[in-house]
N, C-alpha and C positions, 0 to 999 in steps of 0.2 A: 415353618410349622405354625406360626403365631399366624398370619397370613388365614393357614385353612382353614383357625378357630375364628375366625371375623375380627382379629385383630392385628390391624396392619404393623407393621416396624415401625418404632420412633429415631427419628436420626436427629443430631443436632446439626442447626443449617438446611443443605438441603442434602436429598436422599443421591445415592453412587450414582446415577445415569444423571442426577442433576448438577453434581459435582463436574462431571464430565465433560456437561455444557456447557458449564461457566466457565471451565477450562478451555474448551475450544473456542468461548466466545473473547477471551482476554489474549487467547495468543491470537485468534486472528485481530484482534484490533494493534497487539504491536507489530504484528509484518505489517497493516493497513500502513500505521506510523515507519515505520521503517522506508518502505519502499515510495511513501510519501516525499522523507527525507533527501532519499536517491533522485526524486523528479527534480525535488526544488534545487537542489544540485547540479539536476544537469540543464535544467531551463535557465536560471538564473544564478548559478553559481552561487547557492545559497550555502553555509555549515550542515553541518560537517562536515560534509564532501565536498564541496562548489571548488577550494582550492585545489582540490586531488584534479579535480574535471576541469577545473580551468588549467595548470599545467599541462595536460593532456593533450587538451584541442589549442594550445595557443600556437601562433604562427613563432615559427623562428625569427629570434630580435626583438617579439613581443613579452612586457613581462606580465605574466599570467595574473599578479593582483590590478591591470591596469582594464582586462577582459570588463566589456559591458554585453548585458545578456544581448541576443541576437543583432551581433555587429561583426558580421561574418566574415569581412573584411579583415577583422584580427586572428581568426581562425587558422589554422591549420585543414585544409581540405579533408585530406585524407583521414587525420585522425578526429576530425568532426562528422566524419559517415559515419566510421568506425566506432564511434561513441554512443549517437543515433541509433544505429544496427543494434550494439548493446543493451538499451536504455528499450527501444523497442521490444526486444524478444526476452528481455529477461527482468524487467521490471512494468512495464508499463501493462503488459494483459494480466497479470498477477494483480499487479493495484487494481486494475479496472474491476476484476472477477471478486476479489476481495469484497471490494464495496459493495459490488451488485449483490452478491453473498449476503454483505450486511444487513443492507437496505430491505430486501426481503426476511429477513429474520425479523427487522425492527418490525416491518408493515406486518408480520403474522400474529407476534406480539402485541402489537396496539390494537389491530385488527383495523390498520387502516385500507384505503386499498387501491392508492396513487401507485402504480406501478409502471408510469409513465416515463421513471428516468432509463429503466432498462431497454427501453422501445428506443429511446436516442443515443446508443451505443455507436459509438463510430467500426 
């Protein structure tokens, strides 16, 4: 009503649809963090997972805190496809899409207009 007298709504903060984005924009930054986590984990066997992944793929006899990132040789074949496969299809286009998500929100926002890192997508 106040609206079709020329007088818009006052909200404190910002207004519901801006609410919304800030919401969407904080959750997507912690799955960005999140699935972040799961890379550095399964690349380099970093926390808070890295020991979860590194028990996983270690060779039998090998002990999983001894694992150095890509020394495959310590590996377990099978269960370092299997990890791969994982890390591929359930973490890694998520992260990718994420970011590119980001990066173009950031660049509409600033109004910058490098939009070059999406061009080099594997």
């Amino acid at each position: 009503a106040d609206s079709k007298a020329g007088k818009p709504s006052q909200y404190l903060g910002h207004n519901p649809l801006g609410r919304i984005a800030v919401t969407l924009l904080l959750l997507l930054l912690l799955v960005q963090a999140i699935t972040g986590l799961v890379l550095a984990g399964t690349d380099i066997f970093y926390p808070p997972i890295g020991a979860w992944i590194a028990s996983w793929i270690a060779a039998p006899g090998i002990d999983p805190a001894t694992l150095m990132p890509y020394a495959k040789e310590t590996y377990d074949a099978v269960a370092y496809d299997a990890m791969r496969a994982f890390r591929k299809i359930s973490i890694q286009k998520r992260h990718q899409l994420i970011c590119d998500t980001l990066t173009v929100i950031n660049e509409r926002k600033t109004g910058s207009i490098g939009l070059e890192r999406l061009s080099r997508t594997p």
